[in-house]
N, CA and C atoms as an extended XYZ file, in Angstrom:
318
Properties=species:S:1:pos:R:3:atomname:S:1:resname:S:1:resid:I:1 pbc="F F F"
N      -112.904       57.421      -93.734 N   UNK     1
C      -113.005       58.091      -95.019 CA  UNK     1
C      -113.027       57.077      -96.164 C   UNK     1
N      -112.275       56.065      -95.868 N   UNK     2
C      -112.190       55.074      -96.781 CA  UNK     2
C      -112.908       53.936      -96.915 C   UNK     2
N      -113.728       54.095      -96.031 N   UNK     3
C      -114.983       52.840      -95.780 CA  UNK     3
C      -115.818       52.776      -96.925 C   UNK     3
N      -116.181       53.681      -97.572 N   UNK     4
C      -117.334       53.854      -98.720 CA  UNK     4
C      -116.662       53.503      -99.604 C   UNK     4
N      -117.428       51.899     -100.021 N   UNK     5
C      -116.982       51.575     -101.234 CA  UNK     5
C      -116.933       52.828     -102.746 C   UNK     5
N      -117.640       53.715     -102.761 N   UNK     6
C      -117.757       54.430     -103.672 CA  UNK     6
C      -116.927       55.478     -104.014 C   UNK     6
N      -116.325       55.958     -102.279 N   UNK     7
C      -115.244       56.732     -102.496 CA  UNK     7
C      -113.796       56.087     -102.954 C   UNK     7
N      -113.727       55.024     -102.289 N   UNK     8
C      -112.244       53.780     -102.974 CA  UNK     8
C      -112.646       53.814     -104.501 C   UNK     8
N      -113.723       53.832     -104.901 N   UNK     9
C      -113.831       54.060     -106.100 CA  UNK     9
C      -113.500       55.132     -107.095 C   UNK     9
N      -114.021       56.183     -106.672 N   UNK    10
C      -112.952       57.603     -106.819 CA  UNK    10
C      -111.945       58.047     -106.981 C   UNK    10
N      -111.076       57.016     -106.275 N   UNK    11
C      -109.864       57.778     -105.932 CA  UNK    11
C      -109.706       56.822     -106.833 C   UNK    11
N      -110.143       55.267     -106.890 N   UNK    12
C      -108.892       54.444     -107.686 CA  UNK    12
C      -108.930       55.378     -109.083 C   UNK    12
N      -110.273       55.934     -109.579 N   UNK    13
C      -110.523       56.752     -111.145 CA  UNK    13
C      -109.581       57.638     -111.563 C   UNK    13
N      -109.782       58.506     -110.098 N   UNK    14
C      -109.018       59.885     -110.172 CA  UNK    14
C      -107.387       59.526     -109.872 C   UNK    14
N      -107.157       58.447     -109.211 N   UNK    15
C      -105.405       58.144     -109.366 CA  UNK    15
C      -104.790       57.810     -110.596 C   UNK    15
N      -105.834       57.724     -111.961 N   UNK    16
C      -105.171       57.325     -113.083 CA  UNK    16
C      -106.167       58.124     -114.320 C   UNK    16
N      -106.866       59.012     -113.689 N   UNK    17
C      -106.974       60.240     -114.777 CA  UNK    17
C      -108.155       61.225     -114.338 C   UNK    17
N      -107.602       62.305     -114.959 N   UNK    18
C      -108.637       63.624     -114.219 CA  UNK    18
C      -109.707       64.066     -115.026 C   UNK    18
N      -111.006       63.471     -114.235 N   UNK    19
C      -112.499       63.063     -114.789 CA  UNK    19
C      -113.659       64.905     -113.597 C   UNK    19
N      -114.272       65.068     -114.751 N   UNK    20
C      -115.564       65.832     -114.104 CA  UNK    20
C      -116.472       65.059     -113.379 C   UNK    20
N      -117.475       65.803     -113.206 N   UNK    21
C      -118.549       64.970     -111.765 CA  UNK    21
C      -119.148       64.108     -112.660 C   UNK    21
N      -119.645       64.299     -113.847 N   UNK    22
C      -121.132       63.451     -114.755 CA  UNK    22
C      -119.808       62.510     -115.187 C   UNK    22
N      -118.419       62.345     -115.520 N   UNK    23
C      -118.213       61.143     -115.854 CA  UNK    23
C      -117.437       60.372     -114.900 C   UNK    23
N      -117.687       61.084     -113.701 N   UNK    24
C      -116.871       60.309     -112.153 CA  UNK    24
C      -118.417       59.329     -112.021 C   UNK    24
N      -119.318       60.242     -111.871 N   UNK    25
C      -120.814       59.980     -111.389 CA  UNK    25
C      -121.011       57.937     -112.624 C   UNK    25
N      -121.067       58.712     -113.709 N   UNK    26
C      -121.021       57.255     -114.639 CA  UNK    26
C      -120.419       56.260     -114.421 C   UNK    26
N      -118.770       56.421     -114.188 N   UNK    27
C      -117.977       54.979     -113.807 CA  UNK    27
C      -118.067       54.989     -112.318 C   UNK    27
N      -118.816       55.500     -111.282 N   UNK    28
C      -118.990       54.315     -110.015 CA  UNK    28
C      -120.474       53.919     -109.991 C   UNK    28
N      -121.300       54.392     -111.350 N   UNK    29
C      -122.696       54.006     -110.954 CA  UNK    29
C      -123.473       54.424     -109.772 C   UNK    29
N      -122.776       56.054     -109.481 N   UNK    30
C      -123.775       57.017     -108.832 CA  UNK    30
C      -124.786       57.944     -109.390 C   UNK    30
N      -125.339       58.354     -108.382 N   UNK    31
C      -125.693       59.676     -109.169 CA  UNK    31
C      -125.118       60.685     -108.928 C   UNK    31
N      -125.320       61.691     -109.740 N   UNK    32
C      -124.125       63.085     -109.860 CA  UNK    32
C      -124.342       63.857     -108.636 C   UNK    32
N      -125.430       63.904     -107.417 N   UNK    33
C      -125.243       64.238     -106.084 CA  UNK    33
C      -124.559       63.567     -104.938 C   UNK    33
N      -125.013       62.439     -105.138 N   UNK    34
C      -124.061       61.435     -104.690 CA  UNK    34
C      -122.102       61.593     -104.783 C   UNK    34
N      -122.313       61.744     -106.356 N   UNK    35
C      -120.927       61.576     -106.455 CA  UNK    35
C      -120.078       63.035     -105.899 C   UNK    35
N      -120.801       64.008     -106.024 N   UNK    36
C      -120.989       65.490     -105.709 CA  UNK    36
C      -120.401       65.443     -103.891 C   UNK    36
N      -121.688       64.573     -103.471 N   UNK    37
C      -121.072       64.828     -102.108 CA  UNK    37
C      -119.427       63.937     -101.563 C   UNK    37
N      -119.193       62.791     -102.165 N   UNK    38
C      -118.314       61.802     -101.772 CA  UNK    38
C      -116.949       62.870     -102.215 C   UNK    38
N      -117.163       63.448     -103.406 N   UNK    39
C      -116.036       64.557     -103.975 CA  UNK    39
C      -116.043       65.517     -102.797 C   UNK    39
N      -116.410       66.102     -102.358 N   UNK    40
C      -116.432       67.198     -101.348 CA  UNK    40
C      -115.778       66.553      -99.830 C   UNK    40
N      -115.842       65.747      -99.785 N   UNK    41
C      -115.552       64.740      -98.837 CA  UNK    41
C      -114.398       64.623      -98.719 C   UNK    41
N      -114.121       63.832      -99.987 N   UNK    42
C      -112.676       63.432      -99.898 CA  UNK    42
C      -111.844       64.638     -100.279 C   UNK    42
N      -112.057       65.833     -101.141 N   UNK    43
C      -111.576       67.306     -101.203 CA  UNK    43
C      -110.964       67.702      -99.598 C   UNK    43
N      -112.205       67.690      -98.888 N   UNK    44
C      -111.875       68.191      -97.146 CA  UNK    44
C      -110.757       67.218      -96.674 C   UNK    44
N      -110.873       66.134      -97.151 N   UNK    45
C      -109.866       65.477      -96.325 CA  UNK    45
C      -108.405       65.383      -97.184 C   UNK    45
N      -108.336       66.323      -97.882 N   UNK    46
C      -107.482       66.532      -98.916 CA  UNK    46
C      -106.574       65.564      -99.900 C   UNK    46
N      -107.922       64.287     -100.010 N   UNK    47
C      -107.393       63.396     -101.066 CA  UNK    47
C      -107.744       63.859     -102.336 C   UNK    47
N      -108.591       64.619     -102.885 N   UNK    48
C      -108.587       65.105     -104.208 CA  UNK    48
C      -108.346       66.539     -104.132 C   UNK    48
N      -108.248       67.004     -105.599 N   UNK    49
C      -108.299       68.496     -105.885 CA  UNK    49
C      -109.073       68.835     -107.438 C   UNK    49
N      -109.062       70.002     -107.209 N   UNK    50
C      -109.987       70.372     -107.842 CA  UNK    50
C      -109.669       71.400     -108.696 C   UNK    50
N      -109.911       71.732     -110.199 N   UNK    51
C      -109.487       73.223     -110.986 CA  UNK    51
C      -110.597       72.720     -112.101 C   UNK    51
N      -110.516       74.270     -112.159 N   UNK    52
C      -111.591       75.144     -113.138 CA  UNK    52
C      -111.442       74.311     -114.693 C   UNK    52
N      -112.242       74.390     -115.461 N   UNK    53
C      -111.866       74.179     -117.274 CA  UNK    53
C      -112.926       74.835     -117.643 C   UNK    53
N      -113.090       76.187     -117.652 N   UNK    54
C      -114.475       76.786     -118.268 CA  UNK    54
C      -115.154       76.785     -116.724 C   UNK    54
N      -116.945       76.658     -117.123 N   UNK    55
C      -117.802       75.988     -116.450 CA  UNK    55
C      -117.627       74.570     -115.579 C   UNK    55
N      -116.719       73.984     -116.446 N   UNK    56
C      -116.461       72.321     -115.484 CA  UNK    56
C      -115.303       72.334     -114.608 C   UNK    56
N      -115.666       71.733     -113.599 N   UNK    57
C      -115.057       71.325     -112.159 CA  UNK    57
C      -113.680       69.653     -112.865 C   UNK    57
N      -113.038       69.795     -112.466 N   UNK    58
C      -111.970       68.700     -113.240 CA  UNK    58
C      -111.305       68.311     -111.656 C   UNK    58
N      -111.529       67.028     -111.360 N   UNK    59
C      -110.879       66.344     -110.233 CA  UNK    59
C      -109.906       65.740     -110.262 C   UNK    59
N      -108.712       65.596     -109.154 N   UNK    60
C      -107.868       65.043     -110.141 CA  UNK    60
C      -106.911       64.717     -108.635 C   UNK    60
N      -106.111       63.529     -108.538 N   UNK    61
C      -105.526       63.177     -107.299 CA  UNK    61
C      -103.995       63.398     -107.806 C   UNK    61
N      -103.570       64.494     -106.967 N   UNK    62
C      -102.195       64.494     -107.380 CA  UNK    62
C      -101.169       64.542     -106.195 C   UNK    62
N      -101.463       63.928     -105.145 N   UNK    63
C      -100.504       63.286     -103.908 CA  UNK    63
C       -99.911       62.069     -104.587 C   UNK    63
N       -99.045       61.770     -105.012 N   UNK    64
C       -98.457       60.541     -104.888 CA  UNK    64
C       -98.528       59.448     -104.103 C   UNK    64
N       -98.607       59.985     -102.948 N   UNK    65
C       -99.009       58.745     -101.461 CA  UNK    65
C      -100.162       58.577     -101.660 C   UNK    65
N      -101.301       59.364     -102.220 N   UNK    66
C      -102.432       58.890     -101.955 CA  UNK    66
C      -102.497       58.204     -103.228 C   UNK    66
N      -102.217       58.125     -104.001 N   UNK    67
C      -101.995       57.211     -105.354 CA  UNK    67
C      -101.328       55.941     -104.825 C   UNK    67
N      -100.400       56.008     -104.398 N   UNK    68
C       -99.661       54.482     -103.402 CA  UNK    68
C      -100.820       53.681     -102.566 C   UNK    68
N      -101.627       54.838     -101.874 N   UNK    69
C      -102.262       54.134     -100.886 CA  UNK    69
C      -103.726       53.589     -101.471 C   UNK    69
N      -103.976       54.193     -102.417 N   UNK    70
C      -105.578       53.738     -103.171 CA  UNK    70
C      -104.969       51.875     -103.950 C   UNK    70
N      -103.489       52.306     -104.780 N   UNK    71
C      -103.148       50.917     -105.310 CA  UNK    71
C      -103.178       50.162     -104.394 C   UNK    71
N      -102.513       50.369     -103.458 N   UNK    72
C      -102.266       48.927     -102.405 CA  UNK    72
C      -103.148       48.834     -101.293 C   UNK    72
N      -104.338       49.376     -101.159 N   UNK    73
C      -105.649       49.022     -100.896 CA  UNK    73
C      -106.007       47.823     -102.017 C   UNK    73
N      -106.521       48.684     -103.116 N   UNK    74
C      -106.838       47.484     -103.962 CA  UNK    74
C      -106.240       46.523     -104.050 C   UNK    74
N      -105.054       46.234     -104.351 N   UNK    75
C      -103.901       45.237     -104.420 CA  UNK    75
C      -104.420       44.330     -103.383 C   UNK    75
N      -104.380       44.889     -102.285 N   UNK    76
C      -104.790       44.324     -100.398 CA  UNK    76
C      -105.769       43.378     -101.061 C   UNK    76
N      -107.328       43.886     -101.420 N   UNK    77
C      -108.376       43.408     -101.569 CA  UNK    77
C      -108.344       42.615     -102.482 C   UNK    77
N      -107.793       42.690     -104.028 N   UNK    78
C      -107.906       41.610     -104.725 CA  UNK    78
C      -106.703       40.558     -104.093 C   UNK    78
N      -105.613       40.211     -103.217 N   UNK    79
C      -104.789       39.275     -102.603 CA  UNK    79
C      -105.867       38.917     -101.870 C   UNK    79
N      -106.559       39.539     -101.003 N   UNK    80
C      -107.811       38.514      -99.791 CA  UNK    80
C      -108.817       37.833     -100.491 C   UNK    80
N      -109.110       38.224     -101.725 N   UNK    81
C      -109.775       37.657     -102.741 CA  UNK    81
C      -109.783       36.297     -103.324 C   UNK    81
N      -108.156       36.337     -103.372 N   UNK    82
C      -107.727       35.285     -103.990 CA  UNK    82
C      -107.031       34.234     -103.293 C   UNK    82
N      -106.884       34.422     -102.048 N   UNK    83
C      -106.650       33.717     -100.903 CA  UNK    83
C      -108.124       33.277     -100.263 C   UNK    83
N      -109.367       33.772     -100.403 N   UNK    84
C      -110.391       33.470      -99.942 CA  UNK    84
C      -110.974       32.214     -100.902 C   UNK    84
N      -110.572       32.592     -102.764 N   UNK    85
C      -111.023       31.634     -103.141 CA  UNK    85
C      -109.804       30.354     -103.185 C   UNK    85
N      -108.930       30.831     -103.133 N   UNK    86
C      -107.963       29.311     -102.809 CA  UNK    86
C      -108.632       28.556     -101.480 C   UNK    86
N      -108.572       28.772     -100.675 N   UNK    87
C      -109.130       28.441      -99.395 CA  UNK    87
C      -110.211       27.172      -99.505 C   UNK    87
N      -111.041       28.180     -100.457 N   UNK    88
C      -112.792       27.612     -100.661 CA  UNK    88
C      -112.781       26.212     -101.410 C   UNK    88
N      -111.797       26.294     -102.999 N   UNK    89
C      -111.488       25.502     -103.139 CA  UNK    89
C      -110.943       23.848     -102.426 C   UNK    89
N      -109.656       24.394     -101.602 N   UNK    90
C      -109.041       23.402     -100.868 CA  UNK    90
C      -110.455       22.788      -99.545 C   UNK    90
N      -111.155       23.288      -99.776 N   UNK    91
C      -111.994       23.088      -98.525 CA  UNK    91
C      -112.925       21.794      -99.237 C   UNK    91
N      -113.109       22.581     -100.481 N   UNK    92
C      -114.259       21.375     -101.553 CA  UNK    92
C      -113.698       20.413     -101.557 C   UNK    92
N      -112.194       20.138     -101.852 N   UNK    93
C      -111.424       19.142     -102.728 CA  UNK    93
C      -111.612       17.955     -101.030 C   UNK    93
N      -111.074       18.898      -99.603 N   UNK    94
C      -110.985       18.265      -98.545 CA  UNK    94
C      -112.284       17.010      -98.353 C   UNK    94
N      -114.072       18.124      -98.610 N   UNK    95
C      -115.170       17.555      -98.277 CA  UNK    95
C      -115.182       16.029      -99.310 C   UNK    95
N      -114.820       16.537     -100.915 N   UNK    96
C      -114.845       15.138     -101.734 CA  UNK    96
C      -113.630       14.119     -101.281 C   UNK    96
N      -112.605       14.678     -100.793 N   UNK    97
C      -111.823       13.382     -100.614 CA  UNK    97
C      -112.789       12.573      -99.605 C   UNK    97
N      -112.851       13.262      -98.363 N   UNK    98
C      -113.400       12.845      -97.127 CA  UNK    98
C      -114.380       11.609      -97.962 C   UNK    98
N      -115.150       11.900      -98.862 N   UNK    99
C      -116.409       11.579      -99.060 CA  UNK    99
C      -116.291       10.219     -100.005 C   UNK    99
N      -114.864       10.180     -101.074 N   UNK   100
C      -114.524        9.316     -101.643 CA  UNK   100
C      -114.294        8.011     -100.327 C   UNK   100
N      -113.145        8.278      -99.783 N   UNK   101
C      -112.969        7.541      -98.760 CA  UNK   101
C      -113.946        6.584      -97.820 C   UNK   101
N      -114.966        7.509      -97.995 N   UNK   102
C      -116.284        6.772      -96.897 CA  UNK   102
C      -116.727        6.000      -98.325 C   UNK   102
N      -116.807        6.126      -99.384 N   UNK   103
C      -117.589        5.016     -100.602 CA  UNK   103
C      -117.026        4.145     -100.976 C   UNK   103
N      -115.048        4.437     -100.105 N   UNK   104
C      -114.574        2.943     -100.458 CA  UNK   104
C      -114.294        1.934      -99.361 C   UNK   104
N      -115.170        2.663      -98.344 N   UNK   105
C      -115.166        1.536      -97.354 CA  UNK   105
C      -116.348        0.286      -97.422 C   UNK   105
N      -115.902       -0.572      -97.096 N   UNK   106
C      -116.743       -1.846      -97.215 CA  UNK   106
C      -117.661       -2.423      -96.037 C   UNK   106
């Protein structure tokens, strides 16, 4: 359920405020069928909910756990992030030492 980047997207929206389809659809850079179906989706699997305002549909995540579990997903992903670019770094600094070393041999 949580594989689609677009739905992690959703929920992170809808865990911190309760948005209709045309301005869910705008902040993940879907389109409003798209976003239409990923809502129905995650509805069935009873991470969102849903109430009336007039004519408009108003989504809105009000599990607490699933609010826990959308943050520390993200949380997850930006830490592998930033452990991926520490990494990358220490790897560069490794290749130039290596490389200094060989230019001061004689």
């Amino acid at each position: 359920m949580l594989a689609s980047p677009v739905r992690v997207e959703l929920l992170w929206v809808l865990a911190r405020q309760e948005c209709d389809v045309g301005t869910l659809a705008e902040l993940a850079g879907a389109t409003l069928t798209t976003t239409s179906q990923h809502l129905a989706r995650l509805r069935l699997a009873g991470l969102v909910s849903v109430r009336r305002e007039g004519k408009r549909h108003v989504y809105l995540v009000d599990d607490p756990h699933v609010v826990s579990l959308v943050e520390q997903a993200i949380d997850h992903h930006d830490d592998l992030r930033r452990r991926a670019a520490a990494q990358a770094v220490q790897a560069v600094q490794a290749v130039q030492a290596a490389s200094q070393l060989e230019g001061a041999r004689p």
